[in-house]
N, C-alpha and C positions, 0 to 999 in steps of 0.2 A: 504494500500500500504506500502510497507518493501522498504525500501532506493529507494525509486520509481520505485519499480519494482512489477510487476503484477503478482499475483496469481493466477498459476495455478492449475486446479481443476479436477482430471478424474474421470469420471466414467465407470467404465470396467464391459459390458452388457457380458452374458453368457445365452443361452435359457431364454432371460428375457427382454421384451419389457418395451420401454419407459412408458407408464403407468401403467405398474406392478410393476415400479419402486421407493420404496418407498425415495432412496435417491436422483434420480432424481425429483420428483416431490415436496418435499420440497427445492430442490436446484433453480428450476425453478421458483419457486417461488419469494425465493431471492434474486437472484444474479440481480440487476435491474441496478448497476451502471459499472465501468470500472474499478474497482479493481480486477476483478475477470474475468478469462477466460474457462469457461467450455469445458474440451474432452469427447464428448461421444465414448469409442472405444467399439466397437462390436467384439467381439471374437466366434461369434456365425455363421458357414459360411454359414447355413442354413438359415438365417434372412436377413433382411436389415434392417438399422435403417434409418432416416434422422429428421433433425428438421431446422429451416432455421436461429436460431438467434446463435448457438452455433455449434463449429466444431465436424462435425462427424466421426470419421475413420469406416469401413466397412473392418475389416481384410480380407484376402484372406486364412489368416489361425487360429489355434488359437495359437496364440505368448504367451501366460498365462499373467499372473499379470506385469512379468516383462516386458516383452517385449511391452506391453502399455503403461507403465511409462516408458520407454527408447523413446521410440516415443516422448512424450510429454516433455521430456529434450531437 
């Protein structure tokens, strides 16, 4: 934790599910305490993602890189 504030963390999905994820499935791993807040955003409009312990966004389009780190500001 940075001046008591919490770390946020995205991971921005592109034709690429959650367990083909190699930087999701190490992150799921350790992210086990409250320092850290995982976004999974999907940019993929063809997919749906979901997971139930961390926030998922499900674009409606694909916004690119930036536009999912705009979100999670």
């Amino acid at each position: 934790m940075i001046n008591n504030r919490i770390i946020t963390i995205v991971i921005v999905f592109y034709k690429c599910t959650l367990d083909k994820s190699a930087a999701f499935r190490s992150l799921d791993k350790q992210i086990s305490n409250n320092l850290y807040k995982l976004v999974l955003f999907n940019n993929d409009v063809s997919t749906v993602i979901s997971h139930n312990d961390f926030e998922v966004v499900n674009s409606k389009e694909n916004v690119m890189l930036a536009g999912a780190y705009n979100y999670a500001l």
